[in-house]
C-alpha positions as CSV (number, residue, x, y, z in Angstrom):
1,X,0.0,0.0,0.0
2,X,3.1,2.5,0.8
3,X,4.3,1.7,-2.9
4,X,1.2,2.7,-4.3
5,X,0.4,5.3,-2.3
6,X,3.9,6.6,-3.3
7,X,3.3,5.8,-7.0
8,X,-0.1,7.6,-6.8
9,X,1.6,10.5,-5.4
10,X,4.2,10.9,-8.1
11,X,1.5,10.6,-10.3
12,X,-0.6,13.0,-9.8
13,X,2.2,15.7,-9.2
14,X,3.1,14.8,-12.9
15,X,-0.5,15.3,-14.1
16,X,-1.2,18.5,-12.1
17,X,2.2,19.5,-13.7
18,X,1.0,18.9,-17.2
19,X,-2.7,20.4,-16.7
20,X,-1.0,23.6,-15.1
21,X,1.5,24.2,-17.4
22,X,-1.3,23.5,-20.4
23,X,-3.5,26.7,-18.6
24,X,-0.5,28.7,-18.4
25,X,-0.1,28.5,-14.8
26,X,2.9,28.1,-12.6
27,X,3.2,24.8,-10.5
28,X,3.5,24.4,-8.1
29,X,1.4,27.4,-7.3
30,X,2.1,30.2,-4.0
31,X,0.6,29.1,-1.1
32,X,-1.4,32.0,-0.2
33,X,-1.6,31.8,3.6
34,X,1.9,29.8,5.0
35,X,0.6,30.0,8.5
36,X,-2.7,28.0,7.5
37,X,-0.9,25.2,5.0
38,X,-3.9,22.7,5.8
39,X,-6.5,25.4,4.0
40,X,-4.2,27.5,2.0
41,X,-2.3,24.8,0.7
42,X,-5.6,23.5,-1.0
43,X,-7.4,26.8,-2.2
44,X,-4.0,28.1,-3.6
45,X,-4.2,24.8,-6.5
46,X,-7.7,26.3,-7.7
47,X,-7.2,30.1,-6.7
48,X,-5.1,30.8,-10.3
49,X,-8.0,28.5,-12.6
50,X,-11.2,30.3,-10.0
51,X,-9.1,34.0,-11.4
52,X,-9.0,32.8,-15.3
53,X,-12.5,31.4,-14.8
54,X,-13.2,35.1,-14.4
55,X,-11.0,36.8,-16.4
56,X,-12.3,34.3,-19.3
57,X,-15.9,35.2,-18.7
58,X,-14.9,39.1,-18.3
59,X,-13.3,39.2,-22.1
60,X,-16.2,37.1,-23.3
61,X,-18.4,39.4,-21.8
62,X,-16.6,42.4,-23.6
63,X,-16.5,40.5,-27.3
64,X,-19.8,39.4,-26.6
65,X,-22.9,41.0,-28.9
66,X,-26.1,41.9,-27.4
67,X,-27.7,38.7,-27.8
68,X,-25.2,37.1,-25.8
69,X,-24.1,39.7,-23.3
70,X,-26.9,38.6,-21.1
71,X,-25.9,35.3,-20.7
72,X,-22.4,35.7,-20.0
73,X,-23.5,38.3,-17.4
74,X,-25.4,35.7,-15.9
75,X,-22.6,33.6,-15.5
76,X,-20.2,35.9,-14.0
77,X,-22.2,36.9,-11.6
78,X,-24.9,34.5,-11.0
79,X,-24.4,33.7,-7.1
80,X,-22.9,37.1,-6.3
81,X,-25.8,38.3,-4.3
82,X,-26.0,35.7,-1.9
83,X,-23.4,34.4,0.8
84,X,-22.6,30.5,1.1
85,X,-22.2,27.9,3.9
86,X,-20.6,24.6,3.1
87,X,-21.2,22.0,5.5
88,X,-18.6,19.5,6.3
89,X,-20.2,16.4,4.2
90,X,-20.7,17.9,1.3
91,X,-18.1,17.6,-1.9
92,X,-16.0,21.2,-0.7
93,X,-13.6,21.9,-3.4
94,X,-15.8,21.1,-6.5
95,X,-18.5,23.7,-5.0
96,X,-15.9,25.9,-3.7
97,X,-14.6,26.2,-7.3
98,X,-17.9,26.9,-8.7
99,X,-19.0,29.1,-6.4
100,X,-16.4,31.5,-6.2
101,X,-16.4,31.1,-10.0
102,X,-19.7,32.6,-9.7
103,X,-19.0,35.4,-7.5
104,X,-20.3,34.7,-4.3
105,X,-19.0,34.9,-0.4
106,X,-18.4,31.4,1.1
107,X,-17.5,30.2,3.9
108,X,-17.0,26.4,5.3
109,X,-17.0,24.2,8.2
110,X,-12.7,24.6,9.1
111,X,-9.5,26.5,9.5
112,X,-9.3,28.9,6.7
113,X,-12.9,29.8,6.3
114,X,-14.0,33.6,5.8
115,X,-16.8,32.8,8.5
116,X,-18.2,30.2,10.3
117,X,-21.7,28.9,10.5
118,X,-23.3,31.4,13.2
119,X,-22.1,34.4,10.9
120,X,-24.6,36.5,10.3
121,X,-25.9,37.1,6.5
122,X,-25.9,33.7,5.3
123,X,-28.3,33.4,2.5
124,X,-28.0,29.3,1.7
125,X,-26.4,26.3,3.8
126,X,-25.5,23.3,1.4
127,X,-26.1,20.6,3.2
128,X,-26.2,16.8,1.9
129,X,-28.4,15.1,5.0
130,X,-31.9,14.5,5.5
131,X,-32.2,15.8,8.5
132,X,-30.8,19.7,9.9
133,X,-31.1,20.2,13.4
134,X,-31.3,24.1,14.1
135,X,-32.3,25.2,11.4
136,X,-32.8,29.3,10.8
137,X,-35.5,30.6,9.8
138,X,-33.4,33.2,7.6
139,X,-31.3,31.3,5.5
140,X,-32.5,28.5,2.6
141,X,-31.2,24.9,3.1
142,X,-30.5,23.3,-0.2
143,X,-28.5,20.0,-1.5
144,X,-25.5,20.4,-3.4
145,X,-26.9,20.0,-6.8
146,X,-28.8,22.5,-6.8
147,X,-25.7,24.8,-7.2
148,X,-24.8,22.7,-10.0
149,X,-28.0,23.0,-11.7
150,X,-28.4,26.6,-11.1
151,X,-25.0,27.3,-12.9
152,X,-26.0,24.7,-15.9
153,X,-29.2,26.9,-16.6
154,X,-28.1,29.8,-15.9
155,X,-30.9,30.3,-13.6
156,X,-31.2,30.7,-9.8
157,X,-33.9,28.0,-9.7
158,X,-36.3,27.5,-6.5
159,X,-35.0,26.0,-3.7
160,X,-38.2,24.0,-2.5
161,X,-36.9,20.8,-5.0
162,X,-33.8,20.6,-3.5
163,X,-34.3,20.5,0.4
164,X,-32.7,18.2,2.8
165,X,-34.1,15.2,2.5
166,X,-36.1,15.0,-0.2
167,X,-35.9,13.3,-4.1
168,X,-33.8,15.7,-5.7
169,X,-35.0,16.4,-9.8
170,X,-33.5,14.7,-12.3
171,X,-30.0,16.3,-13.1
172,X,-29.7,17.5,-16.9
173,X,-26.5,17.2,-18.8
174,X,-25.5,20.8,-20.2
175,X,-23.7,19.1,-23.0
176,X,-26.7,17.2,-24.5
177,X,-29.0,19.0,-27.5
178,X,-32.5,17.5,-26.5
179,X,-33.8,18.9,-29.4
180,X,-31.4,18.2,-31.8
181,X,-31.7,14.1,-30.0
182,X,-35.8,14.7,-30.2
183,X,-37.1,14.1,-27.0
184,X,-37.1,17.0,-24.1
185,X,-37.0,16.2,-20.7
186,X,-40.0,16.7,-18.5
187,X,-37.3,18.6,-16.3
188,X,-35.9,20.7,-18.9
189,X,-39.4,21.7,-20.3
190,X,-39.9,22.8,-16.6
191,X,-36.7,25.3,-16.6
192,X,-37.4,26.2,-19.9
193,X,-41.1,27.3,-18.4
194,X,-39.1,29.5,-15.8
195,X,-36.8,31.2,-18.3
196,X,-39.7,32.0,-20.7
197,X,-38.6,29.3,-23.4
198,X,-40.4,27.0,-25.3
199,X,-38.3,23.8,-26.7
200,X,-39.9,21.8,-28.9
201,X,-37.8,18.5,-30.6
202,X,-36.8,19.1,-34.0
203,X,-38.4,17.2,-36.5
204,X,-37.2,14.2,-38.0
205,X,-37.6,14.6,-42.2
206,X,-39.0,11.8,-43.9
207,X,-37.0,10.1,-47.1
208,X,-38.0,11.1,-50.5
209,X,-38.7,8.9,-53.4
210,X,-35.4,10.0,-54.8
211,X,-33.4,9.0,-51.8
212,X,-35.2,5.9,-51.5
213,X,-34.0,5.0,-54.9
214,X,-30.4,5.9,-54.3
215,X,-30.2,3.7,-51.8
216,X,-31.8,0.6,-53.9
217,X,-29.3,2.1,-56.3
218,X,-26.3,1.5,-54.0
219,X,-28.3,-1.9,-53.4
220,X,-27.9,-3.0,-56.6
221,X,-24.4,-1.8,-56.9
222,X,-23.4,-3.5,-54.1
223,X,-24.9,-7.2,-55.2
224,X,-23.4,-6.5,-58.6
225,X,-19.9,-5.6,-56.5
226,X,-20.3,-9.0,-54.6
227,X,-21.5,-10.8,-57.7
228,X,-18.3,-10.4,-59.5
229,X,-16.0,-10.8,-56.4
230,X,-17.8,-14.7,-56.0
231,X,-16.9,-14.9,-59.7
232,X,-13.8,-14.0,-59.6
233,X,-13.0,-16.0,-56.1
234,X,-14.1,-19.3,-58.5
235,X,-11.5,-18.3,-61.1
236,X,-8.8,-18.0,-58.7
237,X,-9.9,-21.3,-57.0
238,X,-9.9,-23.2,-60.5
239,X,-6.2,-21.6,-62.0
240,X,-5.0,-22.8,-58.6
241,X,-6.5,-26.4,-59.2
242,X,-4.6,-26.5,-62.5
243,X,-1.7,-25.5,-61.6
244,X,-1.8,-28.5,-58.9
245,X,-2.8,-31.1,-61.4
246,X,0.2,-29.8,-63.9
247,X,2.8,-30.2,-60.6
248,X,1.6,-33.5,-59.6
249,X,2.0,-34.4,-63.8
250,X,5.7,-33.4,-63.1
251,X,6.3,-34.9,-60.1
252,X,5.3,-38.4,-62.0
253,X,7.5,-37.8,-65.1
């Protein structure tokens, strides 16, 4: 286990190495508080990708034309009005990437946090367990994809489907064109509602007649194709029983 553990080590050194020096980044990166290694260590390997993340978004906001201004806006700036808790169970650096990617304040359950869990201000606690004792009356309690939905919609979405507890949604892939694949989600058609979009799949076009007979055109071709390999397979087969016969002739003489 000390071998591997050593082996695993090396690398992952040597991949963070190659994906820094891919984004232009020095590695290994400042620590940005020596006296804290246990949190600065950590929040100095995604404090250089959380400032391109911005600066990214920024530029693309500036080349960006008035149709999609809006949505780059939205991006940049989509959590900035509210102020985050993490709890301790919950998956800390992914969200703590994303969230500071978005603008917002955070603070988590540690050394190294901005705040701690009493601090006043706190607009949503992600939490990942059904049940929350002492819960405020003044602060939303929401499961961690919710964040991640949010940010794939670009849409702050309501809260209520994603308390503690209960059957989260289903969780869309941002990647995927439903309409272009012809079937929309009951869950997408529900955030489209909320941003004032209608999605409808797109329509599948029927053959013609003249592409149905290209393709008993390239039917045809190919039987003729496999037609003339079979006869020319038998050819090859009977010049080779020939030439056997006229060997076993000489081998007699």
């Amino acid at each position: 286990m000390m071998s591997f553990a050593e082996f695993y080590e090396a690398l992952l050194r040597f991949v963070n190495f190659k994906l820094y020096k891919d984004a232009g980044l020095e590695y290994p990166p400042k620590v940005l508080d020596p006296m804290n290694l246990a949190a600065g260590a950590t929040f100095s390997l995604i404090q250089p990708f959380i400032h391109q993340t911005q600066t990214q978004l920024q530029q693309k906001r500036a080349a960006a034309g008035p149709d999609q201004e809006q949505q780059v806006n939205k991006s940049l700036d989509l959590f900035k009005p509210f102020r985050f808790f993490l709890n301790r169970e919950v998956p800390l650096y992914s969200l703590e990437f994303v969230l500071l990617s978005a603008g917002c304040q955070l603070g988590f359950l540690g050394e190294g946090s901005a705040f701690d869990e009493s601090a006043e201000g706190i607009t949503h606690q992600i939490v990942d367990r059904p049940n929350i004792p002492d819960m405020r009356s003044n602060r939303e309690y929401v499961q961690p994809q919710w964040v991640y939905d949010c940010l794939n919609h670009s849409i702050i979405l309501p809260t209520s489907a994603y308390v503690p507890g209960k059957v989260l949604p289903a969780h869309l892939s941002p990647f995927v064109d439903n309409a272009r694949e012809g079937y929309i989600p009951t869950r997408q058609k529900e955030i489209s509602q909320m941003k004032g979009i209608e999605e409808e799949p797109m329509e599948v076009e029927e053959e013609s007649e003249d592409d149905e007979g290209d393709v008993e055109e390239k039917k045809e071709l190919a039987h003729a194709k496999n037609v003339d390999e079979d006869i020319t397979d038998e050819e090859n087969e009977k010049e080779e029983e020939a030439k056997d016969k006229l060997k076993k002739l000489k081998v007699k003489k």
